[in-house]
C-alpha positions as a Markdown table, in Angstrom:
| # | Residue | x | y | z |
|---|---|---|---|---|
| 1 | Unk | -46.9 | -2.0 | -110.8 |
| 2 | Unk | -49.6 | -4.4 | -111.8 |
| 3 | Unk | -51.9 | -6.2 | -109.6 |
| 4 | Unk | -52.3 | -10.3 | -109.0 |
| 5 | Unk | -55.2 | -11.9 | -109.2 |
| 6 | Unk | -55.0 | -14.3 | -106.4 |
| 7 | Unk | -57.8 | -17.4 | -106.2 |
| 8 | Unk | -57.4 | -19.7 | -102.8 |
| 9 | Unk | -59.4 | -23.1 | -102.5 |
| 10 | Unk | -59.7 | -24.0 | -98.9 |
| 11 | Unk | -60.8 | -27.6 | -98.4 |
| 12 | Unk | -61.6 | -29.3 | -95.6 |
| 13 | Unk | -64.6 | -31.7 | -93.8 |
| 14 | Unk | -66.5 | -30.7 | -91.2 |
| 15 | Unk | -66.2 | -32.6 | -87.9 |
| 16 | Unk | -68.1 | -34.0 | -85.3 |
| 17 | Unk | -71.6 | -32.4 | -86.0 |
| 18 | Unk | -74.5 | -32.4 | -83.9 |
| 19 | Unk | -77.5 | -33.3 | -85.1 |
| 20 | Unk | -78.8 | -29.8 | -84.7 |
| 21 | Unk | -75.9 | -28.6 | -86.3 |
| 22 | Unk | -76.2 | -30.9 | -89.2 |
| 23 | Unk | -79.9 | -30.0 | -89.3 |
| 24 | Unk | -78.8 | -26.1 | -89.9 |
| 25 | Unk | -76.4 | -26.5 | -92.7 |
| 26 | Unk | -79.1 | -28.7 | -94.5 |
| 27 | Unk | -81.7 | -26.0 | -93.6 |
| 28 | Unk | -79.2 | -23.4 | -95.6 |
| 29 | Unk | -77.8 | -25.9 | -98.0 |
| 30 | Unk | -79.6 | -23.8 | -100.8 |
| 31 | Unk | -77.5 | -21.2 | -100.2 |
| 32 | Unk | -74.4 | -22.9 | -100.5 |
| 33 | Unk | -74.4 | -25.7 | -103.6 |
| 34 | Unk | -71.7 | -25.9 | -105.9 |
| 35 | Unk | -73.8 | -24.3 | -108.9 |
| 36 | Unk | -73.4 | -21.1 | -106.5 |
| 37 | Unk | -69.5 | -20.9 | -106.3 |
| 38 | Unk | -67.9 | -18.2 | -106.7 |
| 39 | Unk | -64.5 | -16.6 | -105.8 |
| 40 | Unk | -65.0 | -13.5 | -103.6 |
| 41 | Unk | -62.8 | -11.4 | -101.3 |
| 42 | Unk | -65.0 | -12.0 | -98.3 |
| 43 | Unk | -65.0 | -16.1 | -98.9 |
| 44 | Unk | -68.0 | -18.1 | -99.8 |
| 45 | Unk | -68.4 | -21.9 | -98.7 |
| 46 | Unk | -70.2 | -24.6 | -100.6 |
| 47 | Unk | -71.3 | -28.1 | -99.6 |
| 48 | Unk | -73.4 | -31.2 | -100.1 |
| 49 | Unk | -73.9 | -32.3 | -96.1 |
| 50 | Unk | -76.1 | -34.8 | -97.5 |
| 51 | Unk | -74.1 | -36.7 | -99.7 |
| 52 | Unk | -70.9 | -36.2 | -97.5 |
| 53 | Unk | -69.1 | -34.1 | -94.8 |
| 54 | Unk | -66.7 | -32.1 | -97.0 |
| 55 | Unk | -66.8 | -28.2 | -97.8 |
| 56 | Unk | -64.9 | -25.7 | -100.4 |
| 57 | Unk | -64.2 | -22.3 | -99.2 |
| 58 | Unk | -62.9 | -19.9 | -102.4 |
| 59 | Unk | -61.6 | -17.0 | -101.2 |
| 60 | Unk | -60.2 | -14.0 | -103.9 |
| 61 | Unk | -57.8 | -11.1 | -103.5 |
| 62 | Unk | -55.3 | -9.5 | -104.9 |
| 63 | Unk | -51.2 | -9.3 | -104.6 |
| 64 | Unk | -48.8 | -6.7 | -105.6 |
| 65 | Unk | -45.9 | -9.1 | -106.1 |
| 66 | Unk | -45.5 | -12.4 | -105.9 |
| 67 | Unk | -44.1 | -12.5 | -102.6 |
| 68 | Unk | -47.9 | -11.4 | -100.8 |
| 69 | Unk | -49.0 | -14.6 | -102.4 |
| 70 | Unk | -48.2 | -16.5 | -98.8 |
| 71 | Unk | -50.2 | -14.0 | -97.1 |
| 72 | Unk | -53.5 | -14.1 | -99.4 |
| 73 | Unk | -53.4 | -18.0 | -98.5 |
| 74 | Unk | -52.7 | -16.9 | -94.8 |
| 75 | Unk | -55.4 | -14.7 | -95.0 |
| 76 | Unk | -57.8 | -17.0 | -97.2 |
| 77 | Unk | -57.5 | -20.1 | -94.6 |
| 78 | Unk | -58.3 | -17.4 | -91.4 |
| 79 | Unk | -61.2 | -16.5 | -93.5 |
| 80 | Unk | -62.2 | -20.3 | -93.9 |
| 81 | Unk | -62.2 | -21.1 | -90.3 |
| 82 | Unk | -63.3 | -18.0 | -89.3 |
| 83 | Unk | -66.1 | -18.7 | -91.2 |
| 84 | Unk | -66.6 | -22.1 | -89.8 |
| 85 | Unk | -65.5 | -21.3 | -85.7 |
| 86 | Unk | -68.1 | -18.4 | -85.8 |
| 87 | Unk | -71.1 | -20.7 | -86.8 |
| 88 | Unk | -69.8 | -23.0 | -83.8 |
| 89 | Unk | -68.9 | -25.8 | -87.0 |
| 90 | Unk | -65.6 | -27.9 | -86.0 |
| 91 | Unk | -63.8 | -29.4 | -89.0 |
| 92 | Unk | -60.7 | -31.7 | -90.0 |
| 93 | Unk | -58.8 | -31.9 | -92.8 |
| 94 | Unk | -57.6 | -28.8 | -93.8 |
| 95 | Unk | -56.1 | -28.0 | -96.9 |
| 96 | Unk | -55.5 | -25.0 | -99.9 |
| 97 | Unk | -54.8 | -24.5 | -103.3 |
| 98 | Unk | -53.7 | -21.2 | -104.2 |
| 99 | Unk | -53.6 | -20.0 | -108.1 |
| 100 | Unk | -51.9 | -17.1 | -109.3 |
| 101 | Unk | -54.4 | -16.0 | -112.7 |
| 102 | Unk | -51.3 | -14.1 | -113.9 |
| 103 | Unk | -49.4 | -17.2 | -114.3 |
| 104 | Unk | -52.1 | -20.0 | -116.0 |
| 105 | Unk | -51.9 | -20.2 | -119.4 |
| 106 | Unk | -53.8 | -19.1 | -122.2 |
| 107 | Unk | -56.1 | -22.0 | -123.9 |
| 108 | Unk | -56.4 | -21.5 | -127.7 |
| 109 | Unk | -59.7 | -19.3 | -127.7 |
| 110 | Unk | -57.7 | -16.7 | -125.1 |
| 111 | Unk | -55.1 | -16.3 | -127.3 |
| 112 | Unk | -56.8 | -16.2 | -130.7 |
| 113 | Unk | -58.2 | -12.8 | -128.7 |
| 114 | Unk | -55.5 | -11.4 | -127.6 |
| 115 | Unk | -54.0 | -8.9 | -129.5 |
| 116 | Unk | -50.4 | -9.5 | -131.0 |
């Protein structure tokens, strides 16, 4: 039995910040731009607080079968807020995108490499 490769976009805006609040995410915004995304099993978050109140959390895992998919997004979104509720951050908005890799087509580079 093969393995899924599972990649979950959680999106979202964070709420009601305090200006000491705000003051720490710009502090560690360095660590968290955009050119720094990445999918990982343990979740990593990127934002712009400067230029607006909206995050991306991009969570990776893996599924046996298609029916675990529902539980890597469970699983995915718990790691989002988690994320979020343990730094004391409140947020709005919450929403995913889940992509199964197994299922997105080859573009016409992918499948001039794969063997026939």
């Amino acid at each position: 039995m093969s393995s899924r490769t599972i990649r979950v976009t959680v999106k979202g805006a964070f709420d009601a910040l305090t200006a000491g609040q705000r003051a720490a995410l710009l502090a560690d915004a360095d660590q968290h731009q955009v050119t720094d995304a990445a999918f990982t099993t343990e979740g990593t978050i990127t934002y712009d607080i400067a230029a607006r109140p909206f995050f991306t959390f991009r969570y990776a895992a893996t599924a046996a079968s298609e029916e675990d998919i529902p539980a890597v997004t469970a699983a995915a979104s718990a790691a989002a807020v988690t994320w979020l509720e343990t730094r004391g951050y409140a947020y709005k908005n919450l929403s995913t995108q889940t992509t199964d890799l197994s299922q997105v087509p080859l573009g016409p580079r992918g499948r001039r490499l794969t063997p026939r």
